[in-house]
C-alpha positions as CSV (number, residue, x, y, z in Angstrom):
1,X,15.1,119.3,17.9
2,X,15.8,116.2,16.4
3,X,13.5,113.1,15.4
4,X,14.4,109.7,16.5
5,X,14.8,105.8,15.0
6,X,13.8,103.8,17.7
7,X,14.5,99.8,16.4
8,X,12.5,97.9,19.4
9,X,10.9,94.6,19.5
10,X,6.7,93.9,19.6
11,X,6.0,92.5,22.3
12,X,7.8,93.9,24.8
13,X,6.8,93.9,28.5
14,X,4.1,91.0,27.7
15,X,3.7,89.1,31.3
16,X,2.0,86.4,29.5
17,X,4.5,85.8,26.7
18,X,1.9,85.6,23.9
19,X,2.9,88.4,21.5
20,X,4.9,87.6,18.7
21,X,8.6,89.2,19.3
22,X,8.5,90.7,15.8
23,X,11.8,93.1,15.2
24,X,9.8,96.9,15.3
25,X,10.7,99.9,13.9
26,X,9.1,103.5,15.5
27,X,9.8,106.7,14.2
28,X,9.5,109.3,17.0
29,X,8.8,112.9,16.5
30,X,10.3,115.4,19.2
31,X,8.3,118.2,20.2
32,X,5.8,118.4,17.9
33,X,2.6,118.6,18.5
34,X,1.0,116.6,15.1
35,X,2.6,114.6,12.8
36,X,1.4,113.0,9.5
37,X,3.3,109.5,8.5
38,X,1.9,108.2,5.2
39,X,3.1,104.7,4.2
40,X,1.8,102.6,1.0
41,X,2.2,98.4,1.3
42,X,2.4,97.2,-2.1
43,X,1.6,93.5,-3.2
44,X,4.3,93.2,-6.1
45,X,6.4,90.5,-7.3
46,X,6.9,87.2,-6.8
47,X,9.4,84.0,-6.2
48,X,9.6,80.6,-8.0
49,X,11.3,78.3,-5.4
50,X,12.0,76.7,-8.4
51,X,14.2,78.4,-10.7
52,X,15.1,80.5,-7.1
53,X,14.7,83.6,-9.0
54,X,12.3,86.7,-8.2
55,X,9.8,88.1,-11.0
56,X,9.2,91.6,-11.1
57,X,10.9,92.6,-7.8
58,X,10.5,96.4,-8.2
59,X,8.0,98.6,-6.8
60,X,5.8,100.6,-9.2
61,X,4.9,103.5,-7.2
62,X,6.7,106.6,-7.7
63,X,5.6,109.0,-5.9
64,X,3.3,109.4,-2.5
65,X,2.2,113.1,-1.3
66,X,0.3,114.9,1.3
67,X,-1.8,117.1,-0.3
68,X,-3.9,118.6,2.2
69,X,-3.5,118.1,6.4
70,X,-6.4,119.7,8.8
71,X,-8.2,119.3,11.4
72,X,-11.2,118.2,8.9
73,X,-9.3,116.3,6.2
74,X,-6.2,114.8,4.9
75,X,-6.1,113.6,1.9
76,X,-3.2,111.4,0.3
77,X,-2.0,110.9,-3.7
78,X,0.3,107.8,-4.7
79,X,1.6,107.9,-8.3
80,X,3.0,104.6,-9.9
81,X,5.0,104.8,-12.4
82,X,2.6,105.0,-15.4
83,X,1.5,108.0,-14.4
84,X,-1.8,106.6,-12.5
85,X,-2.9,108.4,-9.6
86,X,-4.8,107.4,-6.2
87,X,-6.3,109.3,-4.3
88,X,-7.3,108.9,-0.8
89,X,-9.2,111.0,1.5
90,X,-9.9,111.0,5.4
91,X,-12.7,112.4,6.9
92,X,-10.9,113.1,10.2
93,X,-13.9,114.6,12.4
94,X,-17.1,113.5,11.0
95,X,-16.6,109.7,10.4
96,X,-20.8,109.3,10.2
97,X,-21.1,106.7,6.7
98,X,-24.4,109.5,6.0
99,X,-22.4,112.1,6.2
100,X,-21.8,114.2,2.6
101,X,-18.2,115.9,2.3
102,X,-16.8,118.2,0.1
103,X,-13.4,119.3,-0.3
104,X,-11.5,121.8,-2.9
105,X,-8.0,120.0,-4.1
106,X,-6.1,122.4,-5.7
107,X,-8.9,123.6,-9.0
108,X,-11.0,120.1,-8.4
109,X,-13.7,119.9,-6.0
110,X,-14.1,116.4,-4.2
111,X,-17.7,115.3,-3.1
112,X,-18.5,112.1,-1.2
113,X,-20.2,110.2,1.2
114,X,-18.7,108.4,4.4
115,X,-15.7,108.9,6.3
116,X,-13.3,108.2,3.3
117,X,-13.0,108.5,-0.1
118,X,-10.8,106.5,-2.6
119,X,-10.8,106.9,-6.5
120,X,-7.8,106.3,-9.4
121,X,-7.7,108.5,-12.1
């Protein structure tokens, strides 16, 4: 049982040729029935054309966990390298924006309204 790399192109297959053939890269889980990826895009840095030099190049998060996984929820943490913590939370059944939630994360209970729930502590 082994997972696979697939590097493919988008756009593949396309009988009208009006998808952008953007390099692709698909991660593919072999028998297994559910799979969580989690994935943070980071707006950082940035590049003077200039001097031909990047400013602040690194990311700043240093950590990103799955907390919790069922059929109800799945809630998400991303630490950055302060020591700042977000925390994200999917509503995976009951997507209603009048629906009330609450979920128990380790000794903190989480209450909200909505399908999802974001907040940085």
């Amino acid at each position: 049982m082994t997972d696979d790399i697939v590097f493919t192109r988008l756009g593949a297959n396309d009988p009208s040729f009006n998808l952008r053939r953007d390099a692709a890269l698909m991660l593919r889980r072999n028998h297994i029935g559910n799979t969580i990826f989690v994935s943070a895009i980071e707006p950082h840095g940035s590049y003077s054309p200039v001097s031909e030099l990047s400013l602040n190049p690194n990311s700043n998060i240093a950590e990103v966990a799955v907390l919790i996984d069922s059929d109800a929820y799945t809630a998400v943490a991303i630490k950055d390298k302060q020591n700042q913590t977000s925390l994200l939370i999917i509503a995976n059944q009951n997507a209603s924006s009048s629906k009330s939630h609450k979920l128990k994360i380790g000794n903190k209970t989480v209450r909200w309204q909505g399908p999802y729930h974001l907040t940085t502590q």
